[in-house]
BANU-683406 format. One line per field, with one value per residue (C-alpha): residue in one letter; x, y, z. Coordinates in nm, 2 decimals, padded with zeros to 4 digits, m for minus. Layout:
// residues N
residuo (A ...)
px (X ...)
py (Y ...)
pz (Z ...)
This chain:
// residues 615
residuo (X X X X X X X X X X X X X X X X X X X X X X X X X X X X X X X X X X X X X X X X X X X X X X X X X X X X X X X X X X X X X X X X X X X X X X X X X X X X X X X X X X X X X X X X X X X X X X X X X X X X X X X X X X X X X X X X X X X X X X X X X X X X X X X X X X X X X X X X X X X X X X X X X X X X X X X X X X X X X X X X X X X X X X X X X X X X X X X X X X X X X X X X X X X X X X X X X X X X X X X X X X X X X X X X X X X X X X X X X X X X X X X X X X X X X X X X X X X X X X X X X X X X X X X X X X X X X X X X X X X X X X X X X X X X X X X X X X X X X X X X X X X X X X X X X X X X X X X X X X X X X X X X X X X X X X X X X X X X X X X X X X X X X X X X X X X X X X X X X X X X X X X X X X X X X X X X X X X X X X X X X X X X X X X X X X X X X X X X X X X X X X X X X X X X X X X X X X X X X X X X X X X X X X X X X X X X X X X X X X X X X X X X X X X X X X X X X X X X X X X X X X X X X X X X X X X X X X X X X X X X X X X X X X X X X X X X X X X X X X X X X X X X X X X X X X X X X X X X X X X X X X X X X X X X X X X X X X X X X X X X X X X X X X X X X X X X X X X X X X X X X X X X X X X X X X X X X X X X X X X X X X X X X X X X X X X X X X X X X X X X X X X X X X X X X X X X X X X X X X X X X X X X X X X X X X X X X X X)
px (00.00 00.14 00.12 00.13 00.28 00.16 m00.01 00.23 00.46 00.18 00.13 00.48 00.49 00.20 00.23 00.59 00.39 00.08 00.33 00.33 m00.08 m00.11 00.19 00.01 m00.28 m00.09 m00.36 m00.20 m00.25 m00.36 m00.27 m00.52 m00.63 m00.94 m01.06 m00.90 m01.04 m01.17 m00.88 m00.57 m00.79 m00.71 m00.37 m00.32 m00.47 m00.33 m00.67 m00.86 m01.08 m01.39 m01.33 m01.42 m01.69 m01.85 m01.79 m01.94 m02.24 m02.29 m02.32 m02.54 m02.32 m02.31 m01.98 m01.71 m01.33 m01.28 m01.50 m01.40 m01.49 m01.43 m01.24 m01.57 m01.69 m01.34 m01.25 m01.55 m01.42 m01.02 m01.15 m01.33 m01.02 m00.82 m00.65 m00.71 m00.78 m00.57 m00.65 m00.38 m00.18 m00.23 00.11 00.21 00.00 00.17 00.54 00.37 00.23 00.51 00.78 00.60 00.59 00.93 01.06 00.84 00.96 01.28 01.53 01.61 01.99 02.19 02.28 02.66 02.68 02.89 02.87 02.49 02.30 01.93 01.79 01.42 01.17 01.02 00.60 00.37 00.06 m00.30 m00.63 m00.94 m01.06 m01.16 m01.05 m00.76 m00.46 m00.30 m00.45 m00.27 00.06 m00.01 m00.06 00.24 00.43 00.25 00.27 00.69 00.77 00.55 00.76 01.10 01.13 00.87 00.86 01.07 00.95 00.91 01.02 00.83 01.08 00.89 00.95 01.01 01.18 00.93 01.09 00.96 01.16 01.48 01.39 01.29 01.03 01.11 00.72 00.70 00.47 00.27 m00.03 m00.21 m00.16 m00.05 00.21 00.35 00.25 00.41 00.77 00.71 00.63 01.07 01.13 01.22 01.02 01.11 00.87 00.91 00.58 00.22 m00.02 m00.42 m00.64 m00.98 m01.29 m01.49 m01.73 m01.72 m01.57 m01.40 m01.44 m01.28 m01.00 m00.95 m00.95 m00.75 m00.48 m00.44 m00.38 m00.12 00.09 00.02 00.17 00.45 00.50 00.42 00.33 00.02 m00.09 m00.41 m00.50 m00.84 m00.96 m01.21 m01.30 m01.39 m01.75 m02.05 m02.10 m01.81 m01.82 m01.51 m01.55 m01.76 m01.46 m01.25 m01.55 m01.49 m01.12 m01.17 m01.39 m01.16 m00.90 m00.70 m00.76 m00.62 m00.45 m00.76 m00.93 m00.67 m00.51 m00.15 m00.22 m00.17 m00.44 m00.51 m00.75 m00.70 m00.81 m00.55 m00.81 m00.78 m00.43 m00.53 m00.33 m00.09 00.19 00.08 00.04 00.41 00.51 00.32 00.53 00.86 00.77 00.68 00.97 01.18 01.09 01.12 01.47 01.54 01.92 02.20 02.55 02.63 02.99 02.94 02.93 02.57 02.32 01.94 01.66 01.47 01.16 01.11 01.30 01.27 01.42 01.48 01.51 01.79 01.96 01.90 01.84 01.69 01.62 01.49 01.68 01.62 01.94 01.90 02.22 02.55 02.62 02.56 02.79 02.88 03.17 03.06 03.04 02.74 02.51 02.16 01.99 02.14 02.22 02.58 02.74 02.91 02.71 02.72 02.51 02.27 01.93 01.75 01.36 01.39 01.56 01.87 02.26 02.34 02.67 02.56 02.27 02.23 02.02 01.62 01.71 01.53 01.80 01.76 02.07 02.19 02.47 02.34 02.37 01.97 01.71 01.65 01.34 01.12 01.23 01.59 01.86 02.18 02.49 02.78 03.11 03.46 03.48 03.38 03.56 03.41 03.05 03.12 03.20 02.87 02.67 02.83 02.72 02.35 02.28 02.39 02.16 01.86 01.88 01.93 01.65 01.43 01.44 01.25 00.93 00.94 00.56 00.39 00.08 m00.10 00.09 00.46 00.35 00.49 00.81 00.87 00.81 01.02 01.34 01.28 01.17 00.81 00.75 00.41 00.15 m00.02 m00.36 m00.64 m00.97 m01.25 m01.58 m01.97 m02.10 m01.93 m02.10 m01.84 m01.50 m01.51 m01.53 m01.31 m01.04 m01.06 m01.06 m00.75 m00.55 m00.61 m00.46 m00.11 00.19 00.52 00.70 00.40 00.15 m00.14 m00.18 m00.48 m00.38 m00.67 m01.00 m01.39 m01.65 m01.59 m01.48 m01.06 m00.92 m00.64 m00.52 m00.55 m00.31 m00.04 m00.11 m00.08 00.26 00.40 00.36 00.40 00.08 m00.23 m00.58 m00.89 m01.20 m01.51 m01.84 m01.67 m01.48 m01.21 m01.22 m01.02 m00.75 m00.68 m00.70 m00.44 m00.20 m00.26 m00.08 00.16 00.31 00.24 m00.01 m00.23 m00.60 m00.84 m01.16 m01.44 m01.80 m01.77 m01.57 m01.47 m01.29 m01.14 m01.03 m00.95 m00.71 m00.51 m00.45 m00.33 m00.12 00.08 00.11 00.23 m00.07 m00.25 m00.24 m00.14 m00.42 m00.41 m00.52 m00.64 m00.48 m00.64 m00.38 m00.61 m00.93 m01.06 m01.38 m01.59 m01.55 m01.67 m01.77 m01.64 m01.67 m01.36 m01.52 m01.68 m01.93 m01.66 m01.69 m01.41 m01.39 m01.20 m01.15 m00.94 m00.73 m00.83 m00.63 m00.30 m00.25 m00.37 m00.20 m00.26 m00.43 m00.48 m00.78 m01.10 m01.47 m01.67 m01.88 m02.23 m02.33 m02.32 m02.36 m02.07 m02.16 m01.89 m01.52 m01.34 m00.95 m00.79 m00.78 m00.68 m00.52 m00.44 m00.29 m00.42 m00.37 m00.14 m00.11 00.01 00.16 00.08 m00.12 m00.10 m00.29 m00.40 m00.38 m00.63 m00.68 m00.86 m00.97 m01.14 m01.28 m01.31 m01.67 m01.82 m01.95 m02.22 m01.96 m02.17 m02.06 m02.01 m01.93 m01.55 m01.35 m01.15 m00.86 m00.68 m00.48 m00.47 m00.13 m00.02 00.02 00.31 00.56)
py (00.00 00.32 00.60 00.94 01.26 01.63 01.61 01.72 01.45 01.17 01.38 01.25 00.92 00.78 00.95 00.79 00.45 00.55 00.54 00.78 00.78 00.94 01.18 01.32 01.42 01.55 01.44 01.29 00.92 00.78 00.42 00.23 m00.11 m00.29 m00.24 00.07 00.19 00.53 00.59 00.50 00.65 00.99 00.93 00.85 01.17 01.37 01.49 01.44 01.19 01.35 01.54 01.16 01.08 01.39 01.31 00.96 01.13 01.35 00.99 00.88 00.63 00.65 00.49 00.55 00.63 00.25 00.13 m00.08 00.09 m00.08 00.03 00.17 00.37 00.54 00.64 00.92 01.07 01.08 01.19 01.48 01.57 01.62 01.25 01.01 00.65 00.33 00.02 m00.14 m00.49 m00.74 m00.81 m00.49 m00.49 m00.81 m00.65 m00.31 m00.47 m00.76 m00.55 m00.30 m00.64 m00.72 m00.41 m00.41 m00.74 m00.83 m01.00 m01.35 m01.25 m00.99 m00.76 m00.76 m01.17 m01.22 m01.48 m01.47 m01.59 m01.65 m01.97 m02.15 m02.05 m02.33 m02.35 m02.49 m02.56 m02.50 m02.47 m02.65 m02.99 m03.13 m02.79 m02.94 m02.95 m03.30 m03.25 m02.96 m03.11 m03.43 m03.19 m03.02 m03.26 m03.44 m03.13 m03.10 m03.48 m03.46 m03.09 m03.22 m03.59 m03.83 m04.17 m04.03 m04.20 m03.94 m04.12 m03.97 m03.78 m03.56 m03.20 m03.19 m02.96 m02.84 m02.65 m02.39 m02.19 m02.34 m02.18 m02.47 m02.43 m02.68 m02.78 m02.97 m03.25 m03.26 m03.04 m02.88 m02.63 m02.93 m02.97 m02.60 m02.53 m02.88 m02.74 m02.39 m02.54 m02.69 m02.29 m02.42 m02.17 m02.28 m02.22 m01.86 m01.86 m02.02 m02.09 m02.11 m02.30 m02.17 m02.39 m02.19 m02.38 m02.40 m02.07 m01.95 m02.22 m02.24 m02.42 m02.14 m01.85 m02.12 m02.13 m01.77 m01.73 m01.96 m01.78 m01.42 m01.55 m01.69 m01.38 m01.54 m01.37 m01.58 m01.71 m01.72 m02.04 m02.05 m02.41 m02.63 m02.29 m02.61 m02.72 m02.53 m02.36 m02.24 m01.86 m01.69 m01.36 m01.50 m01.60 m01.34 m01.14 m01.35 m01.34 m00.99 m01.04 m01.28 m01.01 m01.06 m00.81 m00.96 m00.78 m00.73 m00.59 m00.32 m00.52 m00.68 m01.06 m01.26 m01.46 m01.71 m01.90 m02.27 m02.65 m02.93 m03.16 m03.05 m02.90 m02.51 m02.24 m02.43 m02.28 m01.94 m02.02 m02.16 m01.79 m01.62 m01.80 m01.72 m01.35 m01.33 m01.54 m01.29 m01.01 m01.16 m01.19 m01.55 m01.60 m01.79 m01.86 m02.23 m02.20 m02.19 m02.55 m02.72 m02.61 m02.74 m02.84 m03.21 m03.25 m03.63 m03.90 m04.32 m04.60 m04.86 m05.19 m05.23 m04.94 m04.77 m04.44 m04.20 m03.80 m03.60 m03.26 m02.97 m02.75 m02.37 m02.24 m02.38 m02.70 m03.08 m03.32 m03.68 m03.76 m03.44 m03.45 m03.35 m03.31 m03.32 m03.25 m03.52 m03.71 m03.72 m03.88 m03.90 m03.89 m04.18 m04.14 m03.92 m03.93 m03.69 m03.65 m03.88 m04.12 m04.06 m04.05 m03.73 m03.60 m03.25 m03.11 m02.73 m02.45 m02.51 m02.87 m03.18 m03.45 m03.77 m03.90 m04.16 m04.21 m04.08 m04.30 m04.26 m04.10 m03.74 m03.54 m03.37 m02.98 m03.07 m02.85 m02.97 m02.86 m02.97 m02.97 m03.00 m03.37 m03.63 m03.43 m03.09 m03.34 m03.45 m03.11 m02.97 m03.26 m03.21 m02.84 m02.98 m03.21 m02.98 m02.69 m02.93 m03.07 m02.63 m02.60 m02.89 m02.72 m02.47 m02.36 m02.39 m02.25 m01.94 m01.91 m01.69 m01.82 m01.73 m01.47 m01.19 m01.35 m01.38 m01.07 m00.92 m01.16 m01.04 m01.36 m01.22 m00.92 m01.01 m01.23 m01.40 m01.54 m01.77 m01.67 m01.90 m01.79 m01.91 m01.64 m01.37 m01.09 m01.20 m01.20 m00.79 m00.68 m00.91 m00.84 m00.49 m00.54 m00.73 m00.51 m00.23 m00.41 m00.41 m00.19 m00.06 m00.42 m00.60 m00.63 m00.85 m00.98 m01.15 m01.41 m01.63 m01.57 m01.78 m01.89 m02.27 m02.55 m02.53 m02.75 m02.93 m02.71 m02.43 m02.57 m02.62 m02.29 m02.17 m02.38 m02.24 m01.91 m01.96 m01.79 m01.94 m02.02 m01.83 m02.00 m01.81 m02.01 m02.31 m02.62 m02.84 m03.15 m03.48 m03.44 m03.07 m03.15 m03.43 m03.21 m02.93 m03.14 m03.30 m02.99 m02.73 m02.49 m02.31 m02.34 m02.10 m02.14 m01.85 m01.75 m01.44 m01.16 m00.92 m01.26 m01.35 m00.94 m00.94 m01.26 m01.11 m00.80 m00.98 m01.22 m00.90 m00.69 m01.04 m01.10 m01.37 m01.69 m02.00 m02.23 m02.56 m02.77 m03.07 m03.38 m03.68 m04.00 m04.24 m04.40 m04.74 m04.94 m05.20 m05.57 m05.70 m05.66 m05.86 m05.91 m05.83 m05.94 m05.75 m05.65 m05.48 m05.43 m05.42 m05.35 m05.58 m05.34 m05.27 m04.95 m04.81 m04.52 m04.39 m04.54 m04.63 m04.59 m04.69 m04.40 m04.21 m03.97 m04.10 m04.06 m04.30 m04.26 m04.41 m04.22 m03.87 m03.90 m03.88 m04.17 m04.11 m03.85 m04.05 m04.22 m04.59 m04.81 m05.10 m05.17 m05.56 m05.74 m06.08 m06.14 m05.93 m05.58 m05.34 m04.98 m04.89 m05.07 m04.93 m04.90 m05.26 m05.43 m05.57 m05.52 m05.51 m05.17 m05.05 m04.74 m04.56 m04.56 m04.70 m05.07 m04.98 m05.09 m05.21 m05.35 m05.02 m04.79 m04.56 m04.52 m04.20 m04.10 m03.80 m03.55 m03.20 m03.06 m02.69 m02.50 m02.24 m02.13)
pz (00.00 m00.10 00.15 00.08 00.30 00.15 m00.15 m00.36 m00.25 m00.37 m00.70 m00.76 m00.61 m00.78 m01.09 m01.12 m01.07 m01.30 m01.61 m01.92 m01.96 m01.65 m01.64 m01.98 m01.86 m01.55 m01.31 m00.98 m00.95 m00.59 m00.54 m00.36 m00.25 m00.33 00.04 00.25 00.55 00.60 00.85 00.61 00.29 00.50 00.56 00.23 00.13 00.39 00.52 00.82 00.83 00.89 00.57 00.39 00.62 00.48 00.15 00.20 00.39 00.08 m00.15 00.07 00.35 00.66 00.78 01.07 01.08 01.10 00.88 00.54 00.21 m00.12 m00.43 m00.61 m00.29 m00.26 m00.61 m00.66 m00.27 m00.44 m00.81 m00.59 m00.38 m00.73 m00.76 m01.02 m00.79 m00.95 m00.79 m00.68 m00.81 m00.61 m00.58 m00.58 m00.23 m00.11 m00.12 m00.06 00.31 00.36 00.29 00.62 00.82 00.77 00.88 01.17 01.27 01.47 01.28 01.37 01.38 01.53 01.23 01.34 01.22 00.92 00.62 00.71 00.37 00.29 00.47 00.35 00.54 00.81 00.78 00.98 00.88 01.14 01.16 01.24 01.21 00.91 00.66 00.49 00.68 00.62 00.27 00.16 00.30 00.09 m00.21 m00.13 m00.13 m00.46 m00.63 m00.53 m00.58 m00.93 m01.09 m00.98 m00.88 m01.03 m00.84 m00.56 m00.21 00.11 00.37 00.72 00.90 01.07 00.81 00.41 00.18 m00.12 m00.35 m00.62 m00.84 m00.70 m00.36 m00.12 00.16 00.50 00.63 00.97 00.87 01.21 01.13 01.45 01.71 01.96 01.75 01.72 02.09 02.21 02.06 02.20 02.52 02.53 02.43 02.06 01.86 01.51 01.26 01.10 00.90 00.97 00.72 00.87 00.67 00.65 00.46 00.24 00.30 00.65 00.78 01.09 01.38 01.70 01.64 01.35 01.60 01.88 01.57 01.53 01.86 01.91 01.64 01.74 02.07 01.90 01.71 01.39 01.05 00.92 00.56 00.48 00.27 00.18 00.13 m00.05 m00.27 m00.57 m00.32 m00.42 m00.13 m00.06 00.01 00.02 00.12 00.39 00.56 00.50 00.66 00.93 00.94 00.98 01.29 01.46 01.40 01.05 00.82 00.46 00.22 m00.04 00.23 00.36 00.64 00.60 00.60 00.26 00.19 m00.10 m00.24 m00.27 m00.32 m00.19 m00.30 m00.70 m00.62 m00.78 m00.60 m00.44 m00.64 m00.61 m00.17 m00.21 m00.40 m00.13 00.16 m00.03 m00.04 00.29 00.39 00.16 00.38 00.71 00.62 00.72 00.73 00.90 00.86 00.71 00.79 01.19 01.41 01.37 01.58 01.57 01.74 01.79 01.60 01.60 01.81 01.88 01.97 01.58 01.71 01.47 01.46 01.79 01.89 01.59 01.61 01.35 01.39 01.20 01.17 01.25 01.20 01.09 00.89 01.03 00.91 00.93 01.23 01.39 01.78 01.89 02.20 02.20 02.50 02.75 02.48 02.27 02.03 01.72 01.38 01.23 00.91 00.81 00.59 00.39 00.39 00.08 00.24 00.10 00.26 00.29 00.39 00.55 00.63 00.62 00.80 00.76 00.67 00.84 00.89 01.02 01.28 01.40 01.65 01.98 02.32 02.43 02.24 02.29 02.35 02.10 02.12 02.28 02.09 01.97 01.91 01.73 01.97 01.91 02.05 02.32 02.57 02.53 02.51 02.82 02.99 02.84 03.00 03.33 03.28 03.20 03.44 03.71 03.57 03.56 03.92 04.02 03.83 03.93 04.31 04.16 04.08 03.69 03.58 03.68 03.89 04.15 04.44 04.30 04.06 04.31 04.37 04.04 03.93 04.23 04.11 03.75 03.60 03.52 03.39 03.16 03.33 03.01 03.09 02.91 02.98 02.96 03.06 03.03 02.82 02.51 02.76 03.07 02.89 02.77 03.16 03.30 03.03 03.11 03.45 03.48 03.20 03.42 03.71 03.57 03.73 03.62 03.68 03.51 03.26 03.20 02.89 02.82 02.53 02.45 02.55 02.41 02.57 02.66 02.95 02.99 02.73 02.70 02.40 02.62 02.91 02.59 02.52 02.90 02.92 02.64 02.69 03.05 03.18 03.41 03.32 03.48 03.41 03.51 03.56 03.35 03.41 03.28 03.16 03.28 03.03 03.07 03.46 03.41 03.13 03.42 03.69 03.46 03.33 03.67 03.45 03.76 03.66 03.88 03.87 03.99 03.96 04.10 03.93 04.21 04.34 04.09 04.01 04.40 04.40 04.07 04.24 04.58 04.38 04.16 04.50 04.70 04.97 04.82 05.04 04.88 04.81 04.81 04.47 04.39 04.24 04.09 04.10 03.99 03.90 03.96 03.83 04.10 03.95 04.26 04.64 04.90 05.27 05.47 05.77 06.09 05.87 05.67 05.25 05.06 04.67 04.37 04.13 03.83 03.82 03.46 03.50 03.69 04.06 04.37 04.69 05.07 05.29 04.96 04.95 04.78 04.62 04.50 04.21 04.10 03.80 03.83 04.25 04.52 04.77 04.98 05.02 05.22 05.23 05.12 05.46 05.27 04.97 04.84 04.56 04.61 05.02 05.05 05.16 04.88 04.92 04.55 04.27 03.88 03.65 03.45 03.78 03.95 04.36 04.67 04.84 05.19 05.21 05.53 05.66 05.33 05.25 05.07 04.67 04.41 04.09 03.85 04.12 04.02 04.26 04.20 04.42 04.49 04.70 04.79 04.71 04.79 04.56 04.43 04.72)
């Protein structure tokens, strides 16, 4: 989009861009898109805004400073202000608004590194259920191995290389947000571009506006790929409507997102998404230096029965290469062959390239980094280094909630509390937003990340962990897994139906008086096989633990149906006569309950325990 200062100034710069027709009649040409809003119409022209509502008043619309106006609307308003409108290129309007983006974003390398040079791009690919994902990564891939390698077989790795025009494109072949989240969660954040696909025939769902969330919290530029536009009811500009709405304004419509039009099932506009992602990648100005030691990051990793420990790395800077020492994660060792995403030896592997290694001493974990080192004794040192870090860090508390929040903003670790709101109704989350942005200070901010109108899910506790922030669900629950990926990975879930509480206990926990609380923890659930007498008129249960564990003098409610029979603790716990300390789940044993014989056959047994939380 071209933007003009005094009018004399955008006399010149359009009318060097209108070409000889227009410098002839020596009208000033105004460049504009096919949407603008009335806002960046009157920068464009220099005037204040009111001064085009007026005009749009006088052709009869009524419209805001805000509001979207199309090409048609705004060319009488510039022929009237003495410009002749030009609608714009569309890809004059891509490089226009990318090239913006680039500039505003910061570059992935310090401009004071030498020998950098241009590095593909890394995608991921989101979006909700159902609108194409694993489809347009087939066709992708189709569409790559059909212009430049007929017959060639794509091994599963983990990412590919596409390639178009001799640039290649490296996609990470897990679509989903559980995938991108899961590898921002080990602080790997290693795509540089994410393409949402949207069904036109479908729309903007919630695992659309859940996508777009997760990369505008990653810091993420986003390509639009419209899918399925070959159904009969598919209704573009429906979506982009909605894409609006959910807070991306594409390019055709005045914003700064690319957008195009596709169908992975008849493979139309997949070269002209892949051109999109090189432009954009173009001006994000993706580059690293081959020449430096390897470093990367774990994207895939297993245990061959034949040939032992695997990882899929994909190099981010420097150049991979076989013999090199490396250490990845806690793991080290010396690589001993390489594979392509083909399949193929491969002597090197370069930056934004998946590689497949083998060589390590125990498989690694996905999101691990490595590094390439000098040699087994510099290895060594480094994992010395690590382990000792890890146990430091173990002794602390790794995830942010209400209980630590102070002290970790008062030791500098905090210094933007991020929070996923979930609420009942639309009408709640507006108030309660405001409310809590308002509460921030000079050492911190709240940020409210995610917000819609649902129970906690377990894609928002990935979310939470990645981006280290809590959960406040307001008249709403969670469900068993988010509970469970809650515990496992320390996210603090808070749960109110009152909003001055819940306002009240944010402020305490950012000035340091909020008392801890203490949390519960489900360990384990069992199912009723059978009821037994364990005499003096005592009842005992043979069950089968369907789900983590059971311990002796644990805490525990039994079930029937939807109705608590009893809150009670384990008085006895068997495995066959004898007495057990702690049964797992797929085993099979006997349980008392304190006060309760009334078991039946059916009943669940669920146990759990209350564990502080925070300091």
């Amino acid at each position: 989009m071209v933007r003009a200062g005094k009018p004399e100034k955008a006399v010149e710069s359009a009318a060097e861009k209108a070409g000889k027709e227009a410098v002839q009649d020596k009208t000033p040409v105004l460049d504009i898109p096919r949407s603008i809003s009335v806002r960046q119409l009157a920068e464009l022209l220099n005037i204040d805004s009111i001064n085009i509502i007026k005009q749009l008043m006088r052709n009869g619309i009524m419209a805001n400073i805000n509001q979207l106006i199309d090409y048609d609307t705004a060319a009488p308003i510039i022929s009237t202000l003495g410009f002749k409108p030009h609608l714009t290129p569309i890809k004059d309007q891509m490089m226009a608004t990318a090239a913006e983006e680039g500039k505003q974003r910061k570059r992935k390398y310090g401009k004071d590194a030498e020998n950098l040079v241009p590095r593909p791009p890394v995608v991921t690919v989101m979006g909700h259920v159902d609108h194409g994902k694993t489809k347009l990564l087939d066709a992708i891939r189709q569409t790559n191995v059909v212009d430049s390698e007929a017959g060639g077989i794509t091994q599963h790795i983990g990412a590919y290389q596409a390639t178009i025009d001799g640039h290649k494109i490296t996609f990470l072949d897990t679509p989903g947000h559980e995938a991108f989240t899961a590898m921002r969660a080990h602080g790997a954040n290693i795509t540089d571009i994410t393409i949402l696909v949207v069904a036109a025939d479908d729309g903007v769902m919630p695992q659309t506006r859940e996508a777009i969330n997760h990369a505008k919290a990653a810091e993420v530029p986003i390509v639009v790929a419209i899918n399925k536009i070959d159904k009969d009811n598919a209704n573009p500009n429906l979506v982009k409507q909605q894409l609006t709405e959910a807070g991306l304004v594409i390019e055709e419509w005045g914003g700064n997102v690319v957008c195009v039009e596709i169908s992975a099932k008849e493979k139309k506009g997949i070269k002209e998404l892949l051109e999109s992602l090189l432009l954009v990648a173009e001006m994000e100005e993706l580059k690293a230096n081959p020449n430096l030691p390897a470093a990367g990051v774990v994207i895939e990793a297993e245990m061959d029965k034949t040939m032992g420990p695997l990882a899929t790395v994909l190099i981010q800077s420097g150049t991979l290469k076989e013999e090199d020492t490396v250490v990845v994660g806690m793991a080290w060792g010396r690589i001993r062959a390489m594979f392509n995403d083909k399949n193929k030896r491969i002597k090197k592997a370069e930056p934004s390239m998946p590689a497949e290694i083998l060589g390590l001493d125990i498989v690694p974990e996905v999101g691990d980094t490595l590094i390439a080192v000098a040699d087994e004794r510099h290895a060594q040192a480094i994992l010395t280094r690590k382990r000792a870090e890890k146990e430091k860090e173990s002794l602390k508390a790794q995830a942010v909630n209400l209980d630590n929040l102070y002290d970790q903003i008062s030791t500098g670790q905090v210094k933007e509390l991020n929070v996923i709101l979930k609420t009942d109704v639309q009408g709640s989350i507006e108030p309660i937003r405001t409310t809590l942005e308002r509460l921030g200070t000079d050492e911190v901010k709240v940020r409210i990340i995610h917000s819609a109108t649902s129970d906690v899910t377990e894609s928002d506790v990935m979310l939470a962990s990645a981006s280290k922030g809590l959960i406040i669900g307001f008249n709403v629950t969670a469900g068993e897994g988010a509970r469970n990926l809650a515990a496992a990975t320390g996210v603090d879930i808070r749960f109110y139906n009152i909003i001055y509480t819940l306002t009240d206990d944010v402020d305490k926990a950012l000035k340091g008086l909020l008392e801890p609380k203490f949390v519960e923890v489900i360990d384990g659930r069992a199912d009723v096989r059978a009821v037994f007498s364990a005499g003096k008129g005592v009842k005992a249960a043979g069950v089968l633990v369907t789900d983590g564990k059971v311990t002796r003098n644990a805490l525990v409610r039994v079930r029937r149906g939807k109705e608590i029979l009893a809150d009670s603790s384990v008085i006895s716990l068997k495995r066959f006569k004898d007495d057990a300390r702690e049964v797992a789940a797929g085993y099979e044993c006997g349980v008392g309950v304190k006060d309760f014989n009334d078991f039946k056959v059916g009943d669940v047994l669920e146990f759990y325990r209350m564990e502080k939380s925070g300091r």
